[in-house]
Residue frames relative to the residue before (quaternion, step in Angstrom):
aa qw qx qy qz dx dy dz
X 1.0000 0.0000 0.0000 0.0000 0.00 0.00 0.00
X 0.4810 -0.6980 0.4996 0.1787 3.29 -0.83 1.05
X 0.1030 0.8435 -0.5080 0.1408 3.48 -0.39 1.49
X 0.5194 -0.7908 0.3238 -0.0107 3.06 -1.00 1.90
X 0.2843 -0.8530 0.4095 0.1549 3.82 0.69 0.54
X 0.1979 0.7830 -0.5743 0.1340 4.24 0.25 1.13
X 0.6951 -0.3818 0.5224 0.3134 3.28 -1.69 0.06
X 0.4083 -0.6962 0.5664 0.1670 3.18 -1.18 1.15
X 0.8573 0.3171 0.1751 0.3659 3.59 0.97 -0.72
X 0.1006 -0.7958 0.4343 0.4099 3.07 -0.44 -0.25
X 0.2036 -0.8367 0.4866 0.1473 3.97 -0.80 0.60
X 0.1680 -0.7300 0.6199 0.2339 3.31 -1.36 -0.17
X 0.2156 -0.7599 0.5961 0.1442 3.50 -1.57 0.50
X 0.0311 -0.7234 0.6670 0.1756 3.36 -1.59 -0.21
X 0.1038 0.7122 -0.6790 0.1447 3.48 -1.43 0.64
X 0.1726 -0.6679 0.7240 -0.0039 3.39 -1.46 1.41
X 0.1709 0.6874 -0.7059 0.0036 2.67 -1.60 0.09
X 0.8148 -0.0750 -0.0468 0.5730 3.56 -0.62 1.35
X 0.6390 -0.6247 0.1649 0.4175 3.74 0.87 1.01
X 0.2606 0.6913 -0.5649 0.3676 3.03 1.19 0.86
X 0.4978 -0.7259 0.4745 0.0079 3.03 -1.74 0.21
X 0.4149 0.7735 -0.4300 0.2112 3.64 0.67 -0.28
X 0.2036 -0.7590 0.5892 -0.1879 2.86 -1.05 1.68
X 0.1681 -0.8680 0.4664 -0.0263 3.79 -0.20 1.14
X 0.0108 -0.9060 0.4227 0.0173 3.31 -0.67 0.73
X 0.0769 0.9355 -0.3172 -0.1350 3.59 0.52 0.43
X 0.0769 -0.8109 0.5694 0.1109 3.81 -0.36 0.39
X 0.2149 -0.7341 0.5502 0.3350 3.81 -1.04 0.88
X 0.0996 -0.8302 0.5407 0.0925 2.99 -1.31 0.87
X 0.8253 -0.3890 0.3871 0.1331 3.63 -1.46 -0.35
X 0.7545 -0.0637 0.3188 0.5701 2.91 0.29 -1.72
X 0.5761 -0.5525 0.4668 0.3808 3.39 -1.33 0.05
X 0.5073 0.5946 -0.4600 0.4213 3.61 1.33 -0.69
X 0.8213 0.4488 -0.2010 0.2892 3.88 0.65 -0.86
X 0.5424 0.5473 -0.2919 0.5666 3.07 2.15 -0.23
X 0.6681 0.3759 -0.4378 0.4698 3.44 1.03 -0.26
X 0.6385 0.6219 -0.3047 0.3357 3.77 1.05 -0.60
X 0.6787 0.3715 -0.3175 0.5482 3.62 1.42 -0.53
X 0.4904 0.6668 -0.3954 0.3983 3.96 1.66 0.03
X 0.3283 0.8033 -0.1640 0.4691 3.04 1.97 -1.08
X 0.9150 0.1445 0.1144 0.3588 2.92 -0.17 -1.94
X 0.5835 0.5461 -0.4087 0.4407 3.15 1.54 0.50
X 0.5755 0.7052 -0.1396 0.3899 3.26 1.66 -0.43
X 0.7291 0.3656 -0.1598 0.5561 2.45 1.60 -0.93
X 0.5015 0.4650 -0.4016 0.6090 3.82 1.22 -0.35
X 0.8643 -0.0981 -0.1358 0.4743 4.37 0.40 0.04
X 0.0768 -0.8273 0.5324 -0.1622 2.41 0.63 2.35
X 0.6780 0.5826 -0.2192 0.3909 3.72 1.55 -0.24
X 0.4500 0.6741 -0.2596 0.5251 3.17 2.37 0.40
X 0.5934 -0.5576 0.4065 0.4144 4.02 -0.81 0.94
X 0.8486 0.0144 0.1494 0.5072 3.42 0.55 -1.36
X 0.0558 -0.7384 0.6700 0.0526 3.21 -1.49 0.79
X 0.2174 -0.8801 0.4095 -0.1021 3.15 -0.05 1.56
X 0.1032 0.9372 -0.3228 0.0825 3.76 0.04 0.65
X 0.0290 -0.7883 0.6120 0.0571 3.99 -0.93 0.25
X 0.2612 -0.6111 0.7450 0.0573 3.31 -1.29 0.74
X 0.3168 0.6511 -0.6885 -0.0404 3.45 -1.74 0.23
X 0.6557 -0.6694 0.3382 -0.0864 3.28 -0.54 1.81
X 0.3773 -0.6884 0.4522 0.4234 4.15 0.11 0.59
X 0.6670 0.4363 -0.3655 0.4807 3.42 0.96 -1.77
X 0.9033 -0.0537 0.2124 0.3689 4.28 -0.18 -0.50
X 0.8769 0.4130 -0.0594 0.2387 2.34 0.13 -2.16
X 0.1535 -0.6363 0.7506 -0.0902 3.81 -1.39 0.91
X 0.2509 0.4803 -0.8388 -0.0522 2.40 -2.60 0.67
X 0.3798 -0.6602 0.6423 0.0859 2.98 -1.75 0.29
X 0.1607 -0.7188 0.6432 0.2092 3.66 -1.11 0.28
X 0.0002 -0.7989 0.4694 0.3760 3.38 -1.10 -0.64
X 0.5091 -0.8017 0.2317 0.2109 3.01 2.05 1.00
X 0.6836 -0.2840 0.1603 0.6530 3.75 0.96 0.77
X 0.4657 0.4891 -0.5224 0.5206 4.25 0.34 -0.44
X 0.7838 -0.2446 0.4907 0.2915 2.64 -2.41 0.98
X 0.3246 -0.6623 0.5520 0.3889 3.76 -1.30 0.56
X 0.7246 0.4318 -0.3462 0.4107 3.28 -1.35 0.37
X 0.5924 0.6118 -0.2235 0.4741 3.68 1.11 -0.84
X 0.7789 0.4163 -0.1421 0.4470 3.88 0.84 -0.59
X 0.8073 0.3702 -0.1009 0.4483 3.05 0.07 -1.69
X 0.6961 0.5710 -0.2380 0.3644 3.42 0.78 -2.05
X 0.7489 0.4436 -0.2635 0.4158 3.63 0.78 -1.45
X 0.6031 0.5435 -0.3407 0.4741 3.89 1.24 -0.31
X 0.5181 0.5140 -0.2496 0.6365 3.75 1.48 -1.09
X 0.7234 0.3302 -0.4061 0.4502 3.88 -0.13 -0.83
X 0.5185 0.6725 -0.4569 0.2648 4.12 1.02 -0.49
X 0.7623 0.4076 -0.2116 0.4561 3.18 0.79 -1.64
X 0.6859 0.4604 -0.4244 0.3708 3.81 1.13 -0.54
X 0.5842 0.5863 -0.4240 0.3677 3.34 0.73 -0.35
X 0.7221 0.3901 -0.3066 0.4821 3.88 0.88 -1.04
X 0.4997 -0.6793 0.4228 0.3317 3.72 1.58 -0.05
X 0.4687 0.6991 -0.3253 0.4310 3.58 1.04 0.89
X 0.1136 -0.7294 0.6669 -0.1020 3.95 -0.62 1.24
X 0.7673 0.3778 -0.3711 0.3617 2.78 -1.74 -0.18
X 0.6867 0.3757 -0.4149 0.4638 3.68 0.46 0.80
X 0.1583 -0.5245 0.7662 0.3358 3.55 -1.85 -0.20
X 0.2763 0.7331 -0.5900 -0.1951 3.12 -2.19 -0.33
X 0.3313 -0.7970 0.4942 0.1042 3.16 -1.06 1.07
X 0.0047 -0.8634 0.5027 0.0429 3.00 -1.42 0.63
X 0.4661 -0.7208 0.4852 0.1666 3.14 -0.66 1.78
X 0.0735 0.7528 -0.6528 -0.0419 3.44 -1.45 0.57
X 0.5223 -0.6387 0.5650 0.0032 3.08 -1.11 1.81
X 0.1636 -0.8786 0.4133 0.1745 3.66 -0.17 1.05
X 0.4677 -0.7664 0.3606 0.2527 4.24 -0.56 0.75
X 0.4252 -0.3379 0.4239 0.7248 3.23 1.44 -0.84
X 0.8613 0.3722 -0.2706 0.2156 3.42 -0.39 -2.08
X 0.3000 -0.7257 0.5016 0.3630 3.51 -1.29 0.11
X 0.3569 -0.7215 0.5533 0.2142 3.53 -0.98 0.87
X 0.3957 -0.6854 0.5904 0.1583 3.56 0.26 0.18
X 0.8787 -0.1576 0.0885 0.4419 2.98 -1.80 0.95
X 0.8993 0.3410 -0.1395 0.2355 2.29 -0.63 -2.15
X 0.7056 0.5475 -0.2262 0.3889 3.06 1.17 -1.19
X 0.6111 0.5715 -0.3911 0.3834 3.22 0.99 -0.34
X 0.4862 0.7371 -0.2341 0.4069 3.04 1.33 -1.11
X 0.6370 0.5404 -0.1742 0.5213 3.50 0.70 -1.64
X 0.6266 0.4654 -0.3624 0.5094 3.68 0.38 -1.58
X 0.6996 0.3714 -0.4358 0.4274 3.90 -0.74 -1.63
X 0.5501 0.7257 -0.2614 0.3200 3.50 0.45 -1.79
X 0.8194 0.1957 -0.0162 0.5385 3.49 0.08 -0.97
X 0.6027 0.3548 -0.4629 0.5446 4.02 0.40 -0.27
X 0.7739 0.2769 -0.3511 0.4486 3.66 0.53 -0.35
X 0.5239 0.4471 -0.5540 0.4677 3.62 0.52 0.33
X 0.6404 0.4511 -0.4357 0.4433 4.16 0.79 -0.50
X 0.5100 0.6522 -0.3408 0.4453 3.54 0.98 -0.51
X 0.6694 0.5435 -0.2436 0.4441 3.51 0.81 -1.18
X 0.6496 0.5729 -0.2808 0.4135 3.08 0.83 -2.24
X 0.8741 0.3167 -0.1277 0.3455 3.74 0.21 -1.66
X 0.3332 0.6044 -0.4170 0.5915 3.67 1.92 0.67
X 0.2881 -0.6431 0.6710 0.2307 3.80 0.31 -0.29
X 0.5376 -0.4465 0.6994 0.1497 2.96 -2.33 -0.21
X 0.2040 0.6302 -0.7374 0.1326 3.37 -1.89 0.77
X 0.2906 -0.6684 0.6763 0.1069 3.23 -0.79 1.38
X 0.1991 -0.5429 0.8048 0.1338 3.86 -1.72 1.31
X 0.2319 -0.5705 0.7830 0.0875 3.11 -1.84 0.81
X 0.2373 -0.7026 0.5756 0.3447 3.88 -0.95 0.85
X 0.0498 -0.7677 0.6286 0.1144 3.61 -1.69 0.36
X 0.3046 -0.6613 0.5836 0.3596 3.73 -0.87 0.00
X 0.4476 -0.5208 0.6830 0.2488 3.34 -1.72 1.06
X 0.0043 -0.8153 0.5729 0.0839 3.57 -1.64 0.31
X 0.0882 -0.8078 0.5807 0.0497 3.78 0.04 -0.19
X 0.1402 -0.7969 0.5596 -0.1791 3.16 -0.55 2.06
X 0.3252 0.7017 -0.6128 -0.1625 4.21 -0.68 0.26
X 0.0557 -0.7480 0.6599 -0.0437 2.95 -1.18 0.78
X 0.6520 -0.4522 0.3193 0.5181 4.19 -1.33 0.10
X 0.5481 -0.5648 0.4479 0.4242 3.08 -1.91 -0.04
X 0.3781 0.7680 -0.2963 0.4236 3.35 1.20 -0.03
X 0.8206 0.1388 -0.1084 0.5437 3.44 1.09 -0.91
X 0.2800 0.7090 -0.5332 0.3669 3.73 1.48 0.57
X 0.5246 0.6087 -0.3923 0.4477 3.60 0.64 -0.67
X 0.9504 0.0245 -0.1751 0.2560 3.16 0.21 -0.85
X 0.2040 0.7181 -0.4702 0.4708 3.12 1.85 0.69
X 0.6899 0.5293 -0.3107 0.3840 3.47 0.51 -1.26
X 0.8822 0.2102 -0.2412 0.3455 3.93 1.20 -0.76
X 0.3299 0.7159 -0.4413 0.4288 2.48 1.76 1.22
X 0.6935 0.4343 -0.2609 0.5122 3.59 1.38 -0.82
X 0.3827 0.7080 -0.5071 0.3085 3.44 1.20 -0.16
X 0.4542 0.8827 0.0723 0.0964 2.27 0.84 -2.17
X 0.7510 0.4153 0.2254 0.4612 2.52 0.76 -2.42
X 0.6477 -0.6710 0.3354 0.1332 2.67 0.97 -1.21
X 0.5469 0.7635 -0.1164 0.3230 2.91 2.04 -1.23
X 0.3156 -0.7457 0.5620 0.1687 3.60 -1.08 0.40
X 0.8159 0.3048 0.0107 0.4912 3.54 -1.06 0.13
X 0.0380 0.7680 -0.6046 0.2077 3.12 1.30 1.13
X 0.1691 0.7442 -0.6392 -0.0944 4.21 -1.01 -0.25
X 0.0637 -0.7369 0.6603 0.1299 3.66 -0.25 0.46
X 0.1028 -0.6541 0.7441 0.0890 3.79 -1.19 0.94
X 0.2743 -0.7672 0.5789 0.0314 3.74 -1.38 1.30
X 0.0101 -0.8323 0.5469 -0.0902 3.32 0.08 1.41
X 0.7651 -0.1321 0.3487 0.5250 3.16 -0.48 -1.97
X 0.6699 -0.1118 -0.2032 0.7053 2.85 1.43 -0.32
X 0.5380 -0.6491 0.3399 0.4169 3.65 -1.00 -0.27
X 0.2928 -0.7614 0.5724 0.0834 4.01 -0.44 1.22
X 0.0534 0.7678 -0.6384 0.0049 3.49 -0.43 1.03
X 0.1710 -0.7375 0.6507 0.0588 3.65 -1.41 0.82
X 0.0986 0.7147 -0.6783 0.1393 3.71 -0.34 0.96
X 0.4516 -0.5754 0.6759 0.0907 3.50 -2.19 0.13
X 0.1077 -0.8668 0.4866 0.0154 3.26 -0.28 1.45
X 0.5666 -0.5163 0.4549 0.4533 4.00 -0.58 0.40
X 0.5346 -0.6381 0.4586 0.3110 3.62 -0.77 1.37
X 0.6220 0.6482 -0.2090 0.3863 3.35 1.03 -1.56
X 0.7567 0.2966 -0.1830 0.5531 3.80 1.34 -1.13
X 0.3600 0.7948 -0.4655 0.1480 3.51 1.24 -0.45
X 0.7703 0.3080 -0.2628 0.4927 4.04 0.68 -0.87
X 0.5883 0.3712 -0.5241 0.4913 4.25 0.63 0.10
X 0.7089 0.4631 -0.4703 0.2487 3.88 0.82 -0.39
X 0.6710 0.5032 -0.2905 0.4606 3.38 1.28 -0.54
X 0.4701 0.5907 -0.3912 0.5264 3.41 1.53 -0.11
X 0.8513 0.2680 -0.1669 0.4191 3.56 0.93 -0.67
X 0.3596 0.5899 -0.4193 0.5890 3.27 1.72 0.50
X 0.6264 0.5586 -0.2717 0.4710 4.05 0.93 -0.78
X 0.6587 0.5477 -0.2863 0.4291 3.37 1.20 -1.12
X 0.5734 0.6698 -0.3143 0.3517 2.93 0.96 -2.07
X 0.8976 0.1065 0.0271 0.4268 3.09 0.14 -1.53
X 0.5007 -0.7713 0.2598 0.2949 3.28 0.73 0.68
X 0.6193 -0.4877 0.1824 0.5877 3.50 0.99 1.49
X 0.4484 0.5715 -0.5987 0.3375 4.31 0.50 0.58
X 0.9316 0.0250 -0.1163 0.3436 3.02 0.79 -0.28
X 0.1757 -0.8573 0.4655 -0.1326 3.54 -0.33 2.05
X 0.2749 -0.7866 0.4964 0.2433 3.26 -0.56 1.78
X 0.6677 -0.4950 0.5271 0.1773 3.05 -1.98 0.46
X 0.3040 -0.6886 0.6290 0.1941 3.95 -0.58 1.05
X 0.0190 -0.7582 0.6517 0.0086 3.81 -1.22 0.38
X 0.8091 -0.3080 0.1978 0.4597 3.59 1.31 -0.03
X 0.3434 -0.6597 0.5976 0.2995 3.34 -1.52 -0.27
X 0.1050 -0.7374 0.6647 -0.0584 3.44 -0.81 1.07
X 0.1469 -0.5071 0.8326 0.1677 3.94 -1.77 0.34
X 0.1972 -0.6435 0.7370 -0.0619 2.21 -2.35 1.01
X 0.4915 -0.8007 0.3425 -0.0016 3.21 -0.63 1.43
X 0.0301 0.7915 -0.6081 0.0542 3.36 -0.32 0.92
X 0.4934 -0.5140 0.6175 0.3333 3.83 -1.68 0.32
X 0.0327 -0.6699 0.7383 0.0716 3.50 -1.29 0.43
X 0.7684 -0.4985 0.3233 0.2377 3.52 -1.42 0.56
X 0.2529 -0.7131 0.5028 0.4180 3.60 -0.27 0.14
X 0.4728 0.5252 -0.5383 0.4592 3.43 -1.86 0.93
């Protein structure tokens, strides 16, 4: 089963170095609409800071990075290269950097972004999303019985059966099992009765630190 690596959390960091400043902030997010909205709003809460330096990187792919007036490559890249290296998406984070007087060069700069966002990461935890499909199935009460060890089976989460006239069940099938279960929902019942797709969703779990 394909398994997605996010922040548990959100965290925050600090790290000097020659009276610099750099202050790290990470938030998991969604979309790009929310990585640009908490960039937004870091900028503006340390709107009295040299730089606010940031990366996104996105379950579905997507990334950017800024390095917000820093040398290029110095800012953005070394915060972005944090989260690929530990194999983690589904977050932005910015870091603000309070200037000392001194310049750290490159390298040093590199180090600074580098490391306030790797502490950010470290103290954000882990949680591994697993993708599934939602469905939504009605069928008799007669055949709930064995719908039910068919999703066992399967695997599924978030089974809900609603008991009406008939009974309408909505569960979430492993993405990976999604086409032998509806193949065997078809059998079962001899194509009378075809669940309904509603999407792809992840589900979140905690994973250990380390």
């Amino acid at each position: 089963m394909e398994v997605l690596i996010v922040p548990d959390h959100p965290a925050e960091s600090e790290f000097e170095d020659r009276k610099s400043v750099f202050l790290g902030h990470l938030l998991p997010v969604e979309s790009e609409e929310e990585a640009k909205d908490f960039v937004e709003k870091m900028k503006k809460r340390y709107g009295d800071a040299r730089h606010n330096v940031w990366a996104y990187r996105l379950t579905d792919g997507n990334f950017r990075s800024s390095d917000d007036g820093e040398p290029s490559g110095t800012g953005g890249a070394p915060v972005l290269d944090a989260m690929v290296k530990r194999g983690i998406s589904g977050c932005v984070i910015v870091v603000t950097r309070y200037f000392g007087g001194i310049l750290l060069g490159t390298g040093g700069l590199v180090h600074a972004y580098s490391s306030a966002a790797s502490e950010a990461l470290n103290r954000a935890g882990k949680a591994g999303i697993y993708p599934y499909v939602s469905y939504t199935l009605a069928l008799d009460y007669t055949q709930y019985g064995r719908l039910s060890r068919l999703l066992e089976k399967a695997g599924c989460k978030e089974i809900r059966p609603e008991f009406a006239e008939e009974v309408t069940v909505k569960f979430r099938v492993p993405e990976e099992e999604e086409e032998a279960l509806c193949r065997e929902i078809r059998e079962a019942f001899c194509g009378a009765r075809i669940p309904e797709r509603k999407g792809r969703v992840y589900i979140k779990f905690s994973l250990p630190a380390g």
